[in-house]
C-alpha positions as CSV (number, residue, x, y, z in Angstrom):
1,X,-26.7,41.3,29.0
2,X,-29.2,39.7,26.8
3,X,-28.5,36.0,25.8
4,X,-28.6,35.7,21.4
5,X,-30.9,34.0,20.0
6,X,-29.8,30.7,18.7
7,X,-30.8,28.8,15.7
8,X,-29.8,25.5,14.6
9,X,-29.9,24.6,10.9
10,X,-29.2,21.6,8.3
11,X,-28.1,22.3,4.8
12,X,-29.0,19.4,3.0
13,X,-29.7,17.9,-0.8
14,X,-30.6,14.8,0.5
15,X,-34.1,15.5,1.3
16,X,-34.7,11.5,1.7
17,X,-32.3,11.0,4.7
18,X,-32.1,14.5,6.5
19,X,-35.7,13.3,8.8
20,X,-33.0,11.0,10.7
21,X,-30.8,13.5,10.9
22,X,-33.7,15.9,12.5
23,X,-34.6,13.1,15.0
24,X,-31.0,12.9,16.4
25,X,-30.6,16.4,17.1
26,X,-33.9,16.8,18.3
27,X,-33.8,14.0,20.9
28,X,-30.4,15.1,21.9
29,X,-31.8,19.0,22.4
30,X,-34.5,17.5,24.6
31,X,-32.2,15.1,26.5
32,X,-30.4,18.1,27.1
33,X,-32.9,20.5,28.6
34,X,-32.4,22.7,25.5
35,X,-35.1,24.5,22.7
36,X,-34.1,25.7,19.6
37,X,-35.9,26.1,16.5
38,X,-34.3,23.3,13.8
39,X,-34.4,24.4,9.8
40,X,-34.2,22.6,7.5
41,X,-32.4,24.3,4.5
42,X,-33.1,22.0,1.0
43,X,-31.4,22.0,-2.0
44,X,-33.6,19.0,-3.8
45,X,-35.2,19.4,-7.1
46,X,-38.6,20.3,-7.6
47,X,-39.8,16.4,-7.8
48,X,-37.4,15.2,-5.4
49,X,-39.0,17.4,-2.8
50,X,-42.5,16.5,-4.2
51,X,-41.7,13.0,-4.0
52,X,-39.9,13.2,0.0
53,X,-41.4,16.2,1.6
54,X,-43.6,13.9,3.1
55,X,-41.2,12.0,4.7
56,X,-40.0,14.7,6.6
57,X,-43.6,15.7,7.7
58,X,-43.7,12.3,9.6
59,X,-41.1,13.3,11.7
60,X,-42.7,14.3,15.2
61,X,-40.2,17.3,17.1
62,X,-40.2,18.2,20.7
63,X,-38.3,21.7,19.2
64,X,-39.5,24.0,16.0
65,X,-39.0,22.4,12.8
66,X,-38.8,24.4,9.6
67,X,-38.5,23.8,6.1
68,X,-36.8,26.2,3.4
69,X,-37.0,24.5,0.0
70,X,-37.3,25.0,-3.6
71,X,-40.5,27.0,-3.4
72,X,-39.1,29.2,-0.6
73,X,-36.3,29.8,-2.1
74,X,-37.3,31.1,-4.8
75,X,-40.0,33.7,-3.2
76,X,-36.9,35.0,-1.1
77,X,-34.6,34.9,-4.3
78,X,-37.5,36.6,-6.2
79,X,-37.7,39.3,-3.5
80,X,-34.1,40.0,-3.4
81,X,-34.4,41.0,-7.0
82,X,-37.5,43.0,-7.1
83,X,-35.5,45.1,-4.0
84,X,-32.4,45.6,-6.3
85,X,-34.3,47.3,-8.9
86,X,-31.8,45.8,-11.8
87,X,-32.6,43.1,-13.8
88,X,-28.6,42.9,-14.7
89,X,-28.1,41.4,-11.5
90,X,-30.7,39.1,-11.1
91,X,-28.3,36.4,-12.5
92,X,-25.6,37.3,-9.7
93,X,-28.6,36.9,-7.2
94,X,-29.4,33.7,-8.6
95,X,-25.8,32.2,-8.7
96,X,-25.0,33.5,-5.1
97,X,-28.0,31.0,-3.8
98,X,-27.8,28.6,-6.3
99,X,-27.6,24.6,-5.4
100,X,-24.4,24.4,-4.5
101,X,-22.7,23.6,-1.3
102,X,-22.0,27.3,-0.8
103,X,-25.2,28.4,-2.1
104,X,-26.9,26.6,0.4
105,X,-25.3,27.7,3.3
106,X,-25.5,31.3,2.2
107,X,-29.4,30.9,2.6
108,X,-28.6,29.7,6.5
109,X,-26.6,33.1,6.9
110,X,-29.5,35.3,5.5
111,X,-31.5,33.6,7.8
112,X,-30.1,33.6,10.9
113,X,-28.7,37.1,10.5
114,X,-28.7,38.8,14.0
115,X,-28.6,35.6,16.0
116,X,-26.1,32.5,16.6
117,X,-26.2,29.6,14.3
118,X,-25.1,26.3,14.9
119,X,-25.3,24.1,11.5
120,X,-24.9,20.1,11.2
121,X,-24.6,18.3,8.0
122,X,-27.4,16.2,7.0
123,X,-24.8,12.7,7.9
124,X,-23.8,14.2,10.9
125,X,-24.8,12.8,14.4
126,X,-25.2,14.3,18.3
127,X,-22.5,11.9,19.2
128,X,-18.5,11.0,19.6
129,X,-16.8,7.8,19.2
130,X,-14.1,8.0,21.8
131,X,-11.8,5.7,23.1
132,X,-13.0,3.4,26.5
133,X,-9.6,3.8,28.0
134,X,-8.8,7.8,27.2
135,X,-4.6,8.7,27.7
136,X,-3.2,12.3,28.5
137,X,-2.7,15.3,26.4
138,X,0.5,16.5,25.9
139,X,1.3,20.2,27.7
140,X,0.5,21.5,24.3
141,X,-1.5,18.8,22.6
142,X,-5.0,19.5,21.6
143,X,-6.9,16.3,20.9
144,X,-5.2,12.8,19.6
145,X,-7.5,10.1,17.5
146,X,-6.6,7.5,15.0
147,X,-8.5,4.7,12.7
148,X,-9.9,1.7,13.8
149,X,-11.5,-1.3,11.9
150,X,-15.2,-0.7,11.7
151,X,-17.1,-2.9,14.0
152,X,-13.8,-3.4,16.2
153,X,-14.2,-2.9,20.5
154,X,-13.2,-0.2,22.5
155,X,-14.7,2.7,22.4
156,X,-18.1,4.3,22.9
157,X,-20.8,6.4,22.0
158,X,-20.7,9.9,24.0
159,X,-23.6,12.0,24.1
160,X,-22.7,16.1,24.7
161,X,-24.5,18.9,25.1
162,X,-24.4,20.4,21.8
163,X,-26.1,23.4,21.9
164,X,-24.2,24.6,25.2
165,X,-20.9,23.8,24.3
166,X,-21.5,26.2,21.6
167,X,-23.1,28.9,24.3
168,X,-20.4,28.6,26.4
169,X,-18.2,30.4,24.2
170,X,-19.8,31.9,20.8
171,X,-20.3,35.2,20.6
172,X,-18.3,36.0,23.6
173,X,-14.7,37.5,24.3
174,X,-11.9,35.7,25.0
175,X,-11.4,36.8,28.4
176,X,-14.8,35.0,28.6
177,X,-13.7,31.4,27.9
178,X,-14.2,28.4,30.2
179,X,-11.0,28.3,32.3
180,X,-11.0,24.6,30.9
181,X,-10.3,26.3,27.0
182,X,-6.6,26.5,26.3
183,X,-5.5,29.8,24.6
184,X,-2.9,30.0,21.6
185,X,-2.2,31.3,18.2
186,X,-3.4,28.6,16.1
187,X,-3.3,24.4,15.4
188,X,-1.6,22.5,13.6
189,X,-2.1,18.5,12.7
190,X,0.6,16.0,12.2
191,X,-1.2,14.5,9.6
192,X,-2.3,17.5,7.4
193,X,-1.4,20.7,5.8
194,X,-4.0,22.9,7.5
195,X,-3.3,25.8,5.4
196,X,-4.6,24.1,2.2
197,X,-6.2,21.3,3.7
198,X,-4.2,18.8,2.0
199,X,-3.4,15.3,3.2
200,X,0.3,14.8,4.5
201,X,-0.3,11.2,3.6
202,X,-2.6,8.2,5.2
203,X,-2.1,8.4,9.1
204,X,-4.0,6.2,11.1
205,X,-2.9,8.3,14.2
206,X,-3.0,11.8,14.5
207,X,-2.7,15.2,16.8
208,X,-3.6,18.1,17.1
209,X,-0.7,20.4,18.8
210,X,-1.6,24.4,19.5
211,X,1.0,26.8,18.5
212,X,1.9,29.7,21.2
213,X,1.2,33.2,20.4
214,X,-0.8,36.5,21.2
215,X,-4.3,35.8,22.0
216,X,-6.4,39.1,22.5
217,X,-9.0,39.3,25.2
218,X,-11.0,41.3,23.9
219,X,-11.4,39.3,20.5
220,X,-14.9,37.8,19.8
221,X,-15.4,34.4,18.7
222,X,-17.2,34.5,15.6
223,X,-16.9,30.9,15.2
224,X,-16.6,27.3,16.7
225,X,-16.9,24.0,16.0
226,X,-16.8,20.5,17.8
227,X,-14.5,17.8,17.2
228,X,-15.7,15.3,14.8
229,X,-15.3,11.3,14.5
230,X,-16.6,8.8,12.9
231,X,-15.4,9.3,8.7
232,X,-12.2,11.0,9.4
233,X,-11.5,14.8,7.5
234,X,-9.0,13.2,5.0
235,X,-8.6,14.1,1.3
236,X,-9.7,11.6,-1.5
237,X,-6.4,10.6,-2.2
238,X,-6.4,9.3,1.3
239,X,-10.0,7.3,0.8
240,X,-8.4,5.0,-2.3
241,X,-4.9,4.8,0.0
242,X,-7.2,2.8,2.2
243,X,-8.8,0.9,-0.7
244,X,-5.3,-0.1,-2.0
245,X,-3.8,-1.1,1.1
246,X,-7.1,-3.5,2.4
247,X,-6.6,-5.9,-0.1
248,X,-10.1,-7.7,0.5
249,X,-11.7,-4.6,-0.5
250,X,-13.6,-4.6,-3.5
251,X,-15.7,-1.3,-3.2
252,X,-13.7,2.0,-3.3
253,X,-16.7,4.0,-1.6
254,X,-17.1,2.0,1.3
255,X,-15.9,3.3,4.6
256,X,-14.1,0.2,6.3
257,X,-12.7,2.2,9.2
258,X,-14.0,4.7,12.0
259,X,-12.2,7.7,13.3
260,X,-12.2,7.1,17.1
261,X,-10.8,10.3,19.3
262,X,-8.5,8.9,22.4
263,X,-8.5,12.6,24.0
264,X,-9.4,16.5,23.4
265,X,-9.8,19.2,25.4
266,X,-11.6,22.6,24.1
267,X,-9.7,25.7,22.8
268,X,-9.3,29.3,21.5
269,X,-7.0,30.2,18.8
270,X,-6.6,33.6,17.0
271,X,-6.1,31.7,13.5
272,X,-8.0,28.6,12.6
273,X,-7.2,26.7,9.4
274,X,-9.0,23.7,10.3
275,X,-12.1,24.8,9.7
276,X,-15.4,22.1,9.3
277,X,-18.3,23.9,8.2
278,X,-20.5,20.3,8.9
279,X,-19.9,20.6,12.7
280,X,-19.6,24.8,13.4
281,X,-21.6,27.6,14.9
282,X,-21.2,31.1,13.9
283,X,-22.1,34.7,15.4
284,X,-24.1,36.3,12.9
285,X,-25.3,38.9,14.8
286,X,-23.7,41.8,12.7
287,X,-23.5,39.7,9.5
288,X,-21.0,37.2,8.2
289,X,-19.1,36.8,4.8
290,X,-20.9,34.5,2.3
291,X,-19.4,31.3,1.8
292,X,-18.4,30.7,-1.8
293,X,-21.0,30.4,-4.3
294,X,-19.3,26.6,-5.6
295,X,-20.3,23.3,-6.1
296,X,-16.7,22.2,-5.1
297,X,-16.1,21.1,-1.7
298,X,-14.1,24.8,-0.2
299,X,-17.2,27.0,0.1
300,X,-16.0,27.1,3.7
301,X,-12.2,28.6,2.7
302,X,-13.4,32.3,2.9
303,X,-13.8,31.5,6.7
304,X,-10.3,30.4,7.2
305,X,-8.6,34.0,5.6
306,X,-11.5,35.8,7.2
307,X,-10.9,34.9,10.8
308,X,-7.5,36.0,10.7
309,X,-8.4,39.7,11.0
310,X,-7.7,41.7,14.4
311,X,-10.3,41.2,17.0
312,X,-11.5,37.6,15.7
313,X,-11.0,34.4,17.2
314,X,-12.5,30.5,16.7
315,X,-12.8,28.2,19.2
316,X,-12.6,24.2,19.7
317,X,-15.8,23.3,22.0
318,X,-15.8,21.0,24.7
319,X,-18.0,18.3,22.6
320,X,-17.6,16.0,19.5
321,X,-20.0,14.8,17.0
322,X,-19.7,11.8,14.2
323,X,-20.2,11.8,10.7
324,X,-21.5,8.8,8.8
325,X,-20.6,9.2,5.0
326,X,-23.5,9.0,3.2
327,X,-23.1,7.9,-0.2
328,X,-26.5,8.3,-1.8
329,X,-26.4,10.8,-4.3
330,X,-22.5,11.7,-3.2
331,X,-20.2,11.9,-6.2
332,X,-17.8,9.1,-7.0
333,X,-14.4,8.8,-5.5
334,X,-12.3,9.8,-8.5
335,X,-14.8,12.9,-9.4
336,X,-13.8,14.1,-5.3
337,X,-10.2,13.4,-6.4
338,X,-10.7,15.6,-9.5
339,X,-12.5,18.6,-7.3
340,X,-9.9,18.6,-4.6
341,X,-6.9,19.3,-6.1
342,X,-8.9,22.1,-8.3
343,X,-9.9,23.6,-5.1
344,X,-6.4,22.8,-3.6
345,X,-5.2,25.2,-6.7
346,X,-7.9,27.5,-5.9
347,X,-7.4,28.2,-2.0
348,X,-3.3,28.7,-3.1
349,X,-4.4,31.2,-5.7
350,X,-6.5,33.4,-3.4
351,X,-4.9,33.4,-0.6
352,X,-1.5,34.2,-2.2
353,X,-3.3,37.3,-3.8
354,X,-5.4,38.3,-0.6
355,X,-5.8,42.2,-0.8
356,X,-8.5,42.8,1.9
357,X,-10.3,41.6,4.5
358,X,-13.6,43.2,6.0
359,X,-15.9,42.7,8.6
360,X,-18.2,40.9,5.9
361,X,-15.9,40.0,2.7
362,X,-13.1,39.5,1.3
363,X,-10.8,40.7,-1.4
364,X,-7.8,38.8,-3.6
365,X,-6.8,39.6,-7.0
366,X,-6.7,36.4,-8.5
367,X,-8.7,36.5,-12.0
368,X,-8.8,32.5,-12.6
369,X,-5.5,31.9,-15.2
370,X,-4.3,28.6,-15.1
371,X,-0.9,27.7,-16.1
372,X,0.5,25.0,-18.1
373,X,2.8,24.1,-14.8
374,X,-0.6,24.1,-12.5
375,X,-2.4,21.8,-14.8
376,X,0.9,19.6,-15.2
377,X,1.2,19.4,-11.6
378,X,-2.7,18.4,-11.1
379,X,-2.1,16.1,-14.3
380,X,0.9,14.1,-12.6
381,X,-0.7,13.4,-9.5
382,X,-3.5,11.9,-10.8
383,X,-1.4,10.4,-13.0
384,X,1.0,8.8,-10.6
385,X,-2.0,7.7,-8.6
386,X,-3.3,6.0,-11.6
387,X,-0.1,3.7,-11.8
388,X,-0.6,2.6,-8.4
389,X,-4.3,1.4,-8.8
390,X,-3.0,-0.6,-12.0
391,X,0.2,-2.1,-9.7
392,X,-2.4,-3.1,-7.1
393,X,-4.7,-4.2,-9.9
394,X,-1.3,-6.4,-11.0
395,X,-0.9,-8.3,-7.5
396,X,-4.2,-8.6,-7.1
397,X,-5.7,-12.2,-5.8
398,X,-9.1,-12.4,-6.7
399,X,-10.6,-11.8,-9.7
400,X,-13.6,-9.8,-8.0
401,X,-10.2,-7.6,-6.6
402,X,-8.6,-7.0,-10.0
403,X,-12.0,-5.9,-11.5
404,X,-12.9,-3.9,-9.0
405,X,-9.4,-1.6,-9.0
406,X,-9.6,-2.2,-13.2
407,X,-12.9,0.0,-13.0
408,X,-11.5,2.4,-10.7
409,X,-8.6,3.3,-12.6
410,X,-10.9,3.6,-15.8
411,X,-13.1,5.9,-14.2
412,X,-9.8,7.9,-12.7
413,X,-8.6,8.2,-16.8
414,X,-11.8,9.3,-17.4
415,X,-12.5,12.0,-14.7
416,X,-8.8,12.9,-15.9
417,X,-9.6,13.6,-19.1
418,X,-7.6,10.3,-20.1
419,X,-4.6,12.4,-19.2
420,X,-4.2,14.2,-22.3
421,X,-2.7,17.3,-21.4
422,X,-4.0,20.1,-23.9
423,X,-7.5,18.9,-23.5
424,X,-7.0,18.8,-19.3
425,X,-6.0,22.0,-19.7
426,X,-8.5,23.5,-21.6
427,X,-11.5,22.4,-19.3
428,X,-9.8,23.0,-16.2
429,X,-8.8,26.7,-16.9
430,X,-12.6,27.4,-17.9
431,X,-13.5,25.4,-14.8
432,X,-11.3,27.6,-12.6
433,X,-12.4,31.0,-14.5
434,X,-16.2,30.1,-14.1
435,X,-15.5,29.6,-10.5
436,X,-13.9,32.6,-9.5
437,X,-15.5,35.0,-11.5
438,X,-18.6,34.0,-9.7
439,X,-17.0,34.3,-6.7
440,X,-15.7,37.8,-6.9
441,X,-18.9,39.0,-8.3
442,X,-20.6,37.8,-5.5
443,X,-18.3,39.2,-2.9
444,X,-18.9,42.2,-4.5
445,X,-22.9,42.2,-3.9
446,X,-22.9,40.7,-0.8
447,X,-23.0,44.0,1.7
448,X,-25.8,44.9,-0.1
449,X,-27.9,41.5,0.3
450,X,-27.5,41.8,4.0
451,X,-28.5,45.1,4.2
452,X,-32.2,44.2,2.0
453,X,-32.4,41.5,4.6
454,X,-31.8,42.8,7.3
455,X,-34.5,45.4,7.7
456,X,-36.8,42.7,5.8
457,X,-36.3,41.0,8.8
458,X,-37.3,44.2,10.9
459,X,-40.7,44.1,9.9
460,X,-41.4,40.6,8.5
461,X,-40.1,37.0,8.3
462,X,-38.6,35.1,5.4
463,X,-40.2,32.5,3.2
464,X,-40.3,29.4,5.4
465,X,-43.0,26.6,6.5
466,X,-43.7,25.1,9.8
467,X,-43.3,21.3,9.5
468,X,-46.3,19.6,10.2
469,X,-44.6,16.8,12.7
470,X,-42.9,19.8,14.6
471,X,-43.7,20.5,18.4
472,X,-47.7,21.2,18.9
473,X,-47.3,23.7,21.6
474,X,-44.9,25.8,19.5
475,X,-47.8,26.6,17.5
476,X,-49.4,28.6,19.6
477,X,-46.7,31.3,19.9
478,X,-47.7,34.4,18.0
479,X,-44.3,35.6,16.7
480,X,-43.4,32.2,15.3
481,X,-42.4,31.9,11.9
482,X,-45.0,30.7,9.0
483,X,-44.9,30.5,5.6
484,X,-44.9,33.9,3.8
485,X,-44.6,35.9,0.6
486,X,-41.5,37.7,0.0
């Protein structure tokens, strides 16, 4: 049987920062013994790229390195519509691919279409932070971690072979797994809702325990991920739990402490709600669904209600990775607050009104009404968190303290609408309407993208350039991709 192709990608906006990321993976491919063409998918402005593209073309590669920005976009966009023949839809086309953190990513699927894809965030790194003196698993425990101090002893940096723990079980059947890859229905964590993704509440220790059930051999992993350390997968809510609770702290956006894993072993499941887009690998031979179109953080929740469908299973690969929260051009800490628990309303809404699922979309019949009780419950959380920033603010020692929790309670307030309830309303139920009527259009045009682009990418290759710091023997290779028209 042939081995798929593999390609490894970065979705990015930070077009300053992403050359480090590009080194790391790089070195870690070559340490390895491994090739694969790295792209670099951008989401910067015009003048941003003008102004760091030449950053990134300092950056010497022992693999491929290519570069999809705002230029290439828009040749591939502008191809995409000439194809449809219907200047009605150029607008869907548009939003489908706009800068977003879906829209983004939906570029790496057309892509890669036909191959494997293995995608990194631009703050992610080759590497796991895991404990110096490891303990055992329970019979049915998946991996165990917990928060540290940053700068604290006791662990270490572990290197792994990315790119084969993904080969080692992407694209393959589950009778195909590593005998080292337990097998079971699904996880779940003790310190999070996995089905919404919602905090159970500030842990610093948590596990991940698989739940037993029917595992078909025959299913195909479409998609796997590795475990991740470093800046823990915790809600906002959790972030300013930390803030309040370290009462030296006088920066809400700092990270003061390092998710550090004390075990994990790799694994199969036939349902996976914990699902990290920043550290996963996909089969996209056949074609995937998009992710959504949103500049909210759940562009990745389609994946979760897709990969429940007979015949599909994810995995857990035998490696880990860290992510360093980067907070250059990252929204504030109370605007995350604000976007999780829209998208925590969102992912309830769609999945309670899931109608279909298909080997590239999905269906739900949820038209974006918000309620007076949705909004109220949003409204009192927020709410309820904002009285326990003030009593912190209250008991406060220092006067650099008290400011620094004053400020973040005003800009709470003010994310909140300052908790008046008709107004809150009003902009979160055209927020939510926007949103999923941009979604459900663009499930509805999807088939038909990947159909353009697939026999595009019969004949021809998609708008790209070669890096100029990228590997010099690579160059010489005929069927590389270059930089062309749409």
């Amino acid at each position: 049987m042939t081995e798929k192709d593999l390609q490894f990608v970065i979705p990015t906006y930070r077009l300053r920062d992403v050359g480090e990321t590009v080194e790391a993976y790089d070195d870690n491919f070559r340490r390895s013994g491994r090739t694969a063409p790295i792209f670099v998918f951008d989401d910067s402005s015009l003048a941003n790229h003008d102004k760091y593209f030449g950053a990134l073309e300092r950056v010497k590669t022992h693999n491929d390195l290519f570069y999809v920005g705002p230029a290439e976009k828009e040749q591939f966009i502008s191809y995409i519509c000439r194809r449809l023949r219907d200047r009605k839809l150029d607008v869907l086309v548009r939003n489908l691919f706009r800068p977003s953190y879906g829209g983004n990513r939906n570029f790496t699927l057309m892509y890669t279409l036909g191959d494997l894809m293995v995608s990194a965030d631009d703050d992610m790194r080759p590497y796991g932070l895991i404990e110096d003196s490891p303990e055992s698993l329970a019979d049915d425990e998946i991996s165990r971690g917990k928060l540290i101090p940053r700068g604290a002893n006791g662990h270490t940096r572990k290197s792994y072979d990315i790119l084969q723990s993904f080969r080692d079980i992407l694209g393959k059947p589950v009778c195909d797994a590593p005998p080292n890859y337990e097998r079971g229905e699904m996880l779940l964590d003790t310190s999070m809702d996995l089905e919404s993704n919602t905090s159970l509440g500030l842990a610093r220790e948590n596990s991940l325990f698989m739940q037993e059930g029917k595992l078909s051999k025959g299913a195909i992993v479409k998609m796997a991920q590795t475990f991740r350390t470093g800046t823990n997968d915790i809600d906002a809510a959790d972030y300013i739990d930390m803030f309040l609770e370290d009462h030296a702290r006088t920066d809400a956006e700092a990270l003061n402490d390092l998710y550090v894993l004390v075990n994990f072993r790799p694994c199969v499941t036939t349902r996976n709600w914990r699902m990290d887009c920043g550290v996963a690998g996909y089969d996209n031979s056949t074609g995937l669904p998009p992710f959504f179109p949103t500049r909210l953080r759940f562009e990745d929740y389609i994946y979760r209600l897709w990969v429940q469908q007979p015949g599909i299973a994810a995995a857990h690969v035998d490696s880990a990775q860290t992510h360093i929260k980067n907070n250059y051009m990252r929204e504030p800490l109370a605007s995350e607050l604000f976007n999780e628990a829209i998208c925590t309303l969102l992912k309830k809404k769609i999945r309670s009104t899931l109608r279909k699922v298909d080997d590239v979309s999905i269906a739900f019949d949820y038209e974006g009404a918000v309620t007076l009780e949705d909004s109220q419950e949003i409204l009192h959380g927020a709410q309820s968190l904002h009285d326990k920033v003030l009593g912190a603010q209250s008991m406060a020692r220092s006067e650099e303290r008290k400011q620094a929790l004053a400020l973040f309670a005003s800009n709470l307030k003010r994310t909140f609408y300052d908790f008046e309830p008709d107004f809150f309303q009003q902009n979160v139920s055209r927020m939510v309407d926007d949103e999923v009527g941009l979604i459900r259009s663009s499930l509805e045009i999807w088939p038909t993208l990947l159909e353009i682009v697939y026999f595009r990418k019969k004949c021809h290759s998609l708008p790209m350039q070669r890096v100029k710091g990228s590997a010099v023997g690579a160059r010489k290779r005929a069927d590389s991709p270059t930089r062309v028209a749409a």
